[in-house]
C-alpha positions as CSV (number, residue, x, y, z in Angstrom):
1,X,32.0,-28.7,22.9
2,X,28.4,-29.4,22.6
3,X,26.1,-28.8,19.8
4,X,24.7,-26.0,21.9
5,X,27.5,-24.5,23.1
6,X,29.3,-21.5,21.1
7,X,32.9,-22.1,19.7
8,X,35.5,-20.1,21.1
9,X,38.2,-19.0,18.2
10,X,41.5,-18.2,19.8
11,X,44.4,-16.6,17.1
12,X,48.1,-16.6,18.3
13,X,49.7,-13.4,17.1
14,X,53.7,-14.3,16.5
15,X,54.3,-11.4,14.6
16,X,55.8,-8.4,17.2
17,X,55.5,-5.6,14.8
18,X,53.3,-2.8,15.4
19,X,51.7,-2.8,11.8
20,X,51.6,-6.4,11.4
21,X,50.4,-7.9,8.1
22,X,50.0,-11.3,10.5
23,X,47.8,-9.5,12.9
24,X,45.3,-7.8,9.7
25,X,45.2,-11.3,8.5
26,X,44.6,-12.8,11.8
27,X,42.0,-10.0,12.3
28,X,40.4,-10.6,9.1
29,X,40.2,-14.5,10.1
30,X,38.6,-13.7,13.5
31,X,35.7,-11.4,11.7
32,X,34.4,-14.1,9.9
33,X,34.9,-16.4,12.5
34,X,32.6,-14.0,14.6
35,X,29.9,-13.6,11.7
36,X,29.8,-17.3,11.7
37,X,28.8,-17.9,15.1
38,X,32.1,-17.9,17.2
39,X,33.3,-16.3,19.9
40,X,36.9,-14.8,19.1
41,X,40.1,-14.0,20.9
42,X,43.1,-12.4,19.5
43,X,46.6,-13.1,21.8
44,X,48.3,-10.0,20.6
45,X,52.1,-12.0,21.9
46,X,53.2,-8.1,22.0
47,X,50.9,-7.7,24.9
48,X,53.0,-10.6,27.7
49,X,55.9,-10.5,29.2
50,X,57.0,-13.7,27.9
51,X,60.7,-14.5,28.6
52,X,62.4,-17.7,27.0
53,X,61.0,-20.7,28.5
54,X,63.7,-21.6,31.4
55,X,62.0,-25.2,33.3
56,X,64.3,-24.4,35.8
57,X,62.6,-21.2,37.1
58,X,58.7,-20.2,37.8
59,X,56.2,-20.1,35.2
60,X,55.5,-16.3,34.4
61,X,51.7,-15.3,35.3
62,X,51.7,-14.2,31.1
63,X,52.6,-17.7,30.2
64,X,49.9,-18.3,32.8
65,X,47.4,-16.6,31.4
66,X,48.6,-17.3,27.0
67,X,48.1,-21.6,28.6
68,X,44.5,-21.0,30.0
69,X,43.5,-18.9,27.4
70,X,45.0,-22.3,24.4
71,X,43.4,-24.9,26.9
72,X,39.5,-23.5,27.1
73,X,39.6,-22.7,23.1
74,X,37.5,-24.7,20.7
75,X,39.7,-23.9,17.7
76,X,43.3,-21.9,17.5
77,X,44.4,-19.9,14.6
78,X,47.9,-19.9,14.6
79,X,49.4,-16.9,12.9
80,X,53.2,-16.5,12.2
81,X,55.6,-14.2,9.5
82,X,57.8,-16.2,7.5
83,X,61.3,-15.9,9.3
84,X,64.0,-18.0,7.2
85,X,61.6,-20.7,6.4
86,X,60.3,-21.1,9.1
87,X,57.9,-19.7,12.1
88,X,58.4,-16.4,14.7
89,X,60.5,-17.1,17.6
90,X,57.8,-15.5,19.8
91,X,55.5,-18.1,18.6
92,X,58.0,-20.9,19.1
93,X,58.5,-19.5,22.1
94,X,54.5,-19.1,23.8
95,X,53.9,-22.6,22.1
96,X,56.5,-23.8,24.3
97,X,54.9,-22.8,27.5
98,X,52.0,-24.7,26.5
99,X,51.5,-28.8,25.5
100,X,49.2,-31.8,25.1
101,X,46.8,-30.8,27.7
102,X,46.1,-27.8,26.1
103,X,45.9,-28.5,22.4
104,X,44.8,-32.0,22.7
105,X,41.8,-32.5,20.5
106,X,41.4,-28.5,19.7
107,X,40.8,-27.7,16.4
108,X,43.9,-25.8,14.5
109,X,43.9,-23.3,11.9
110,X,47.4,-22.1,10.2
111,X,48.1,-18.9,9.0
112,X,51.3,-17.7,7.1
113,X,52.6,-14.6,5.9
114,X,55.9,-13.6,3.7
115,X,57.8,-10.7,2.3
116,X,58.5,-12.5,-0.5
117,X,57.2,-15.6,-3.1
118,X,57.8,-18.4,-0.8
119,X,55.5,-18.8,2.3
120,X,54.8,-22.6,3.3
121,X,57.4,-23.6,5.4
122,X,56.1,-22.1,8.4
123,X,52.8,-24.1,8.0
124,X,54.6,-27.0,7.4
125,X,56.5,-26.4,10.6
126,X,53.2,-25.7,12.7
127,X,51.1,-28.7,11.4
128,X,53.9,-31.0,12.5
129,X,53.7,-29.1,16.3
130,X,50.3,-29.4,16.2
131,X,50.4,-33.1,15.2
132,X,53.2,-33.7,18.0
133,X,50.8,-32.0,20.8
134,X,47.3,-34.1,19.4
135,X,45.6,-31.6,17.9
136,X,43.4,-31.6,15.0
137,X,45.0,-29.2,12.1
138,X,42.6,-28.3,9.5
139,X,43.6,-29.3,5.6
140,X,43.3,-25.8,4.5
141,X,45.8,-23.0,5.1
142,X,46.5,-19.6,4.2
143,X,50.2,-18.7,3.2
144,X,50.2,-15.1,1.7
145,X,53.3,-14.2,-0.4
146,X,54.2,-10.4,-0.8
147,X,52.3,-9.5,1.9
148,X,53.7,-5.6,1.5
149,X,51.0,-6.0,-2.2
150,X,48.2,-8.1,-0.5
151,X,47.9,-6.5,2.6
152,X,47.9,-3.1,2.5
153,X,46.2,-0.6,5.0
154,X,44.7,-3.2,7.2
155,X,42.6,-4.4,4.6
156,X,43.3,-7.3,2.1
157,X,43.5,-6.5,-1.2
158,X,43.7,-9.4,-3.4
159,X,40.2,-11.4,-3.7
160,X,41.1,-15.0,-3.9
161,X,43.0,-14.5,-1.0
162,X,40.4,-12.7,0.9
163,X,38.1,-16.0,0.2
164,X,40.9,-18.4,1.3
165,X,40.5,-16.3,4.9
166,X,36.8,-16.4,4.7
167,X,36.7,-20.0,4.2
168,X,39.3,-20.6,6.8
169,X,37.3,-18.3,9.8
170,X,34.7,-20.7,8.8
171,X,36.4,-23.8,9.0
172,X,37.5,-22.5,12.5
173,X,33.9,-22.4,13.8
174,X,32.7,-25.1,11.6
175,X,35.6,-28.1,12.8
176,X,35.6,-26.4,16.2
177,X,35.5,-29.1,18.7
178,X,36.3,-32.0,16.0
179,X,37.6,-34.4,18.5
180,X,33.9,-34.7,19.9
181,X,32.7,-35.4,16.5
182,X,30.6,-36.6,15.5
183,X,28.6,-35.9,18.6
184,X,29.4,-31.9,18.6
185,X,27.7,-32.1,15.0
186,X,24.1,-33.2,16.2
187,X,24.1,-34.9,12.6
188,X,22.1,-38.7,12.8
189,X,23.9,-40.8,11.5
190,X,21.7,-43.8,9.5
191,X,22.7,-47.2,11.0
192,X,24.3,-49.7,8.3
């Protein structure tokens, strides 16, 4: 990414419920991202026919078009519910169709939501994925606990946690392209 060039913000759905407290979050993200200069994609995974990765038969053209859509992104948010500690299979599962040439060097944002008290594991989970496939995950995440009290209606209701997702669609245009740092910053740097 050049200095010029406008950061493409791609968010990974991997919650497949219709009213999705992942996807408000995720939306929310994405808004901000927008406002601060990014161009923004959300992968709704509800939207591809994505069967269990099998290496032993074709790729499918959705896997197809989820890989293309990872590889030309500046920055990913990746988006999950919390599911027994961990992440969504349908995340697992889209993240499998992809690898190294498509996350190497992107810039990665983590996003985490639970029914109940104890989100964390799930980012833990991603940021070691994202290590493993040369990416570059940003320190701050957002794990919302009780999701049913802090989202509600599409909107989120808690303020500190709004800010956390303001901060982080920020970080996702700001850090976008990190691995061409510090060229993609047009900052001088003073010689020592």
């Amino acid at each position: 990414m050049s200095p010029s060039t406008t950061p493409t913000v791609v968010a990974i759905c991997g919650s497949l419920r219709p009213e999705s407290k992942t996807r408000t979050a995720l939306e929310q993200t994405l808004s901000v991202a927008s406002a601060t200069g990014g161009e923004t994609e959300l992968l709704d995974l509800r939207e591809y026919d994505l069967p269990a990765l099998d290496t032993s038969t074709d790729t499918p053209p959705a896997a197809n078009r989820i890989s293309a859509t990872v590889e030309r992104a500046d920055s990913l948010l990746l988006g999950t519910p919390t599911y027994h500690g961990s992440y969504s299979g349908a995340l697992k599962n889209a993240l499998d169709y992809c690898g190294r040439d498509e996350f190497a060097g992107t810039t990665v944002g983590l996003l985490e939501v639970a029914g109940g008290r104890f989100p964390g594991g799930a980012c833990d989970h991603l940021r070691t994925v994202s290590r493993t496939l040369n990416a570059w995950t940003l320190p701050l995440e957002v794990a919302i606990p009780h999701a049913s009290d802090l989202v509600v209606d599409g909107e989120i209701t808690d303020d500190d946690l709004r800010s956390r997702i303001e901060q982080l669609g920020r970080e996702l245009v700001e850090y976008a392209g990190v691995d061409n740092y510090p060229e993609a910053a047009a900052v001088p740097t003073d010689p020592v």
